[in-house]
C-alpha positions in Angstrom: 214.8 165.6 101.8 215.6 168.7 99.8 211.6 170.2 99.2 211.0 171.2 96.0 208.5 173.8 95.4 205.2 173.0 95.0 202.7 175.3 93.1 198.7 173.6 94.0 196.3 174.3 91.4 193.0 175.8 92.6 189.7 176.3 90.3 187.4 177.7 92.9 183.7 179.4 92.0 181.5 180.1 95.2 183.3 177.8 97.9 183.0 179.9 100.8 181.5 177.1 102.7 184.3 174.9 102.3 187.4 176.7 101.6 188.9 178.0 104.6 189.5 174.9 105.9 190.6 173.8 102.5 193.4 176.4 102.8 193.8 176.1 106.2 195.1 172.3 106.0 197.2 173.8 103.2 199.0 176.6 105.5 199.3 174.3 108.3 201.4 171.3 106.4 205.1 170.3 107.8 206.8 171.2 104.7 208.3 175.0 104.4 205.5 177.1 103.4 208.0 179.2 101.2 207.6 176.2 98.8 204.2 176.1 98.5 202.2 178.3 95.9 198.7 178.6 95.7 197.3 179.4 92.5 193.5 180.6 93.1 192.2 180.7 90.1 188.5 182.8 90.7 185.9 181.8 87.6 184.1 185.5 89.2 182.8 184.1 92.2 179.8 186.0 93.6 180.2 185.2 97.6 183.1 185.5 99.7 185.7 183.0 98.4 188.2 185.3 97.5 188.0 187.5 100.7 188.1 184.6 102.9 191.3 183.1 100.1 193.6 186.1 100.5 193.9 185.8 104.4 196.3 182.6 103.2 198.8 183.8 101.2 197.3 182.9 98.2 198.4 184.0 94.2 195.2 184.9 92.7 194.4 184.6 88.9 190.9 185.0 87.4 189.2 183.2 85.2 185.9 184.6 84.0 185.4 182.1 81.7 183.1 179.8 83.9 184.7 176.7 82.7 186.3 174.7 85.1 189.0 172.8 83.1 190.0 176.6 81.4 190.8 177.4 85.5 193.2 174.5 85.5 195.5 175.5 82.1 195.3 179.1 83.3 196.5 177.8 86.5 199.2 175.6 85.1 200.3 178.7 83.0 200.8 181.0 86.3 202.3 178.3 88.5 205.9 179.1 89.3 206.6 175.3 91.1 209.0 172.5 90.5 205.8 170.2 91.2 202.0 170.8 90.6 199.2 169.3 92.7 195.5 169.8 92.2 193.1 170.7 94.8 189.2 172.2 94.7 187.5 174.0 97.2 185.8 170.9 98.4 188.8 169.1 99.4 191.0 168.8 103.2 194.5 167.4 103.3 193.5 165.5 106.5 197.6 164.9 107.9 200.5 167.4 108.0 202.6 165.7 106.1 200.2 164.7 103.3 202.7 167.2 100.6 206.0 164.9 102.0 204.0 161.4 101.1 202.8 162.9 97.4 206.3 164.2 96.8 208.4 160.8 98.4 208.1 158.2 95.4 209.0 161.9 92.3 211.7 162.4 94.2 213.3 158.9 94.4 212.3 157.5 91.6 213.0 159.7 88.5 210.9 158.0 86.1 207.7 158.0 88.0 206.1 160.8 86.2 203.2 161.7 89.1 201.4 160.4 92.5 197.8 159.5 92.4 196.3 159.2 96.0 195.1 155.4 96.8 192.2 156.4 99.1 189.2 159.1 99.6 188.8 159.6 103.0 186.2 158.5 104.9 184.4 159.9 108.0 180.9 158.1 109.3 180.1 162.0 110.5 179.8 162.8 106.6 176.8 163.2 104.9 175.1 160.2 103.5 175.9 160.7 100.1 179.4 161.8 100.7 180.0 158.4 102.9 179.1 156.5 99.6 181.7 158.0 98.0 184.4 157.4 99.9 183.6 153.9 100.9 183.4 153.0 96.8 186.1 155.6 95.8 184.0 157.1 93.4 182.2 160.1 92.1 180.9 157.8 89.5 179.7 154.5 89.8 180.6 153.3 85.9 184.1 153.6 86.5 184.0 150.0 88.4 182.2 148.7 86.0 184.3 149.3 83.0 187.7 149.1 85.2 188.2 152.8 85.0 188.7 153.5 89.5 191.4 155.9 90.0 191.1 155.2 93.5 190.2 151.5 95.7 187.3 151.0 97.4 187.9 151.6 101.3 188.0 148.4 102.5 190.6 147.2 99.2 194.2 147.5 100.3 196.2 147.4 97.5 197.0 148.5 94.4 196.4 145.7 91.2 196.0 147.4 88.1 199.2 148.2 86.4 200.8 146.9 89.1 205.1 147.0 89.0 206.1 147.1 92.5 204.4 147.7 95.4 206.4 149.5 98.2 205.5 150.4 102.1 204.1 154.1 101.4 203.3 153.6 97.4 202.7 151.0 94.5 204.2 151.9 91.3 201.9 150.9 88.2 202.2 151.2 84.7 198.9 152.4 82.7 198.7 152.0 78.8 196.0 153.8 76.2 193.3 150.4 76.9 193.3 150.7 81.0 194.3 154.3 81.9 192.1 155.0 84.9 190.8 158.1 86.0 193.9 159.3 87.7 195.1 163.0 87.2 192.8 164.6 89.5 192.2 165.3 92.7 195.3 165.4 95.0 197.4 164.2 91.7 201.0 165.4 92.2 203.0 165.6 89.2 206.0 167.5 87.6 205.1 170.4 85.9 207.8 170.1 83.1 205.6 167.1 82.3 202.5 169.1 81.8 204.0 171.5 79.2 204.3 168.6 77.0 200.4 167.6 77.0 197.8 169.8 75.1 197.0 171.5 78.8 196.3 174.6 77.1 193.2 176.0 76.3 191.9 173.6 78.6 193.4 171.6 80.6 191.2 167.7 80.6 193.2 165.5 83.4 191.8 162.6 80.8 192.8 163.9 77.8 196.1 164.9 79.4 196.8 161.9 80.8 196.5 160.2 77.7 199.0 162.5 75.8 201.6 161.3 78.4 200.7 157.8 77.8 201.2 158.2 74.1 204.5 160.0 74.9 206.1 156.5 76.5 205.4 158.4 79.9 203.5 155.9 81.8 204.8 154.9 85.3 202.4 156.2 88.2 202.9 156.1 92.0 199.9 155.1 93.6 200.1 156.5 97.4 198.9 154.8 100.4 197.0 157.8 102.1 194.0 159.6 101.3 192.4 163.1 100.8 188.6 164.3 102.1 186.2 165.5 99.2 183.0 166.3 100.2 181.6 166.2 97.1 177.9 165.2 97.1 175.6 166.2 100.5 172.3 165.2 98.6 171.4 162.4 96.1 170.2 165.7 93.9 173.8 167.1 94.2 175.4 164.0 93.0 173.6 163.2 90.1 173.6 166.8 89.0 177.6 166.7 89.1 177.6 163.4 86.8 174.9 164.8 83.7 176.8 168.0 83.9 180.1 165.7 83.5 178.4 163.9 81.1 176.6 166.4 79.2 180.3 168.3 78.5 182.1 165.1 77.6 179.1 164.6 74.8 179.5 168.1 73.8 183.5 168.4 73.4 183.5 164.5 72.2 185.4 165.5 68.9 188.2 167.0 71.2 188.5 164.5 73.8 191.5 162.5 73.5 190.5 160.0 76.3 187.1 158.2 75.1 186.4 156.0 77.8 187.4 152.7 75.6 186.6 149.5 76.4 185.8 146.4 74.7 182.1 145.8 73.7 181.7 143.2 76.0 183.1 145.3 79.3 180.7 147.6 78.4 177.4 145.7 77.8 178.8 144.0 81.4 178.5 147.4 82.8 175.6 148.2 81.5 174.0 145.2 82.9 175.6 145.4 86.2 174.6 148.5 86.5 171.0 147.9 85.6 170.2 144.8 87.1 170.7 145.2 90.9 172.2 141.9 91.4 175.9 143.0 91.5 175.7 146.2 92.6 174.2 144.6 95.6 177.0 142.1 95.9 179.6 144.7 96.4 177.5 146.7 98.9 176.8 143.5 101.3 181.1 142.8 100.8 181.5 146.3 101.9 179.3 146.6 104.6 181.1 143.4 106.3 184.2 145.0 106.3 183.1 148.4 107.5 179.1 148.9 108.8 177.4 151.5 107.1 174.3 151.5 105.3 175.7 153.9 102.8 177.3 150.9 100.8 173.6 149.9 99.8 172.8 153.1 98.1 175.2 151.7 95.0 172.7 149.2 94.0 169.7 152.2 93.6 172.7 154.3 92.2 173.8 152.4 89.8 170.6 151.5 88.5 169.6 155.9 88.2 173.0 156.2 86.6 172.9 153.5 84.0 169.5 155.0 83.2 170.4 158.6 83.0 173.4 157.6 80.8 171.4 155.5 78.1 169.2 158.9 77.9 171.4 161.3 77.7 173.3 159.2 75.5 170.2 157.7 73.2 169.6 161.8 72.9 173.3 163.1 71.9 172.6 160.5 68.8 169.5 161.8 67.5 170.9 165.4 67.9 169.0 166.5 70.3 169.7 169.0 72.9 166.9 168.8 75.7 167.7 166.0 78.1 
């Protein structure tokens, strides 16, 4: 295969705990490392992540304007690569030839426009609240609910939404405006001549831009059949925080957002019941835990109910105009 450069997208504040070996599964991938570009964008961290960043070769940009999506477009605007690929601090490419398997389905198929990773990684050494993650695939328990998952649960082993063709190392699927998932993140590889076209810039929303592609008849995904660590929640605390401060700025930029989570009324008030009700929830935590034993599947059901709740408030509150939540 001819390698194509590949510049990866980093928005880092205050990762020093995590990203050495971050960048250390980057530097150590079997693919020439004179086509891969990292792009550290700093929002002015205050511990060592940059001093610990620049012993790997790294291209550093600040950002300074603590906003996490504004460190992704300044990123995309520096990035000299063929390809992009987001990564945060928190994540581990957890195989050497992770970049070849994200690349494999651009590069022979032309009109699959960028590779979504199947999988998050799971590891029963993780904390408790990082092992529920990656057994549902989530970092947000509504997005099974309304049919949003841009990843499978672990135990699900292929691909159905969109589906076109399903292939040994990838599915191909096909997403319109109505059941776009939340793809675009994490680990998404995708041509960056594609990106210029979106409204990336001032900030760059993986939603919103997602969405603009859609609209522009660009809508054929590779979904590939590895995964990615993210240790994204060590505490119940941690996680919820995450989700009302994603929540809280998708109420707050609402009349920008392109992406607006649509759904039918009906998939909706399922969700919300679902959610609230402990009945389902539970269902999908006993069918996990028979596949793989962890207790960690029967955290959804207490999760799902705090999340539902958390939502309808901070939701009930952005209507009357209030602030305070």
């Amino acid at each position: 295969m001819e390698y194509p450069k590949i510049s990866v997208i980093m928005p880092i504040y205050n990762e020093e705990k995590k990203i050495q070996k971050c960048l250390e599964s980057i530097r150590e991938q079997d693919y020439p490392q004179d086509k891969i570009e990292i792009v550290f964008v700093d929002d002015d961290s205050t511990d060592k992540s940059l001093e610990i960043a620049k012993k790997y070769k790294i291209k550093y940009v600040r950002n300074g304007a603590h906003d996490y999506d504004i460190g992704k477009s300044l990123g995309i605007k520096e990035a000299t690569g063929e390809y992009i690929t987001f990564l945060d601090g928190d994540n581990i490419l957890p195989n050497k030839d992770w970049f070849k398997k994200m690349i494999q389905p651009l590069i022979e198929d032309k009109s699959i426009i960028g590779s979504q990773l199947m999988w998050i990684k799971y590891d029963k050494s993780y904390p408790f609240f990082d092992r529920y993650c990656t057994l549902y695939g989530i970092t947000d328990p509504l997005t099974i609910y309304l049919e949003k998952r841009g990843h499978l649960m672990l135990w699900e082993k292929k691909w159905k939404l969109g589906l076109v063709k399903d292939n040994e190392n990838y599915s191909i699927a096909e997403f319109n405006e109505k059941n776009l998932p939340t793809i675009g993140s994490v680990g998404f590889t995708i041509k960056k001549e594609y990106l210029l076209k979106t409204d990336y810039d001032p900030a760059f929303s993986h939603l919103d831009c997602m969405q603009d592609l859609i609209k522009l008849g660009l809508k054929r995904f590779a979904i590939v059949k590895q995964d990615i660590i993210h240790l994204h929640s060590s505490s119940y605390s941690d996680f919820i925080g995450k989700l009302k401060r994603n929540l809280n700025i998708f109420m707050r930029d609402y009349k920008k957002r392109r992406y607006k989570w649509e759904a039918p009324l009906w998939k909706k008030a399922y969700a919300t019941f679902a959610m609230g009700t402990f009945i389902i929830p539970f269902y999908h935590a006993t069918r996990g835990y028979l596949k793989i034993h962890d207790v960690a599947w029967f955290a959804h059901p207490f999760i799902c109910f705090s999340v539902i709740t958390k939502y309808l408030k901070i939701f009930l509150f952005w209507k009357l105009g209030w602030t305070k939540n």
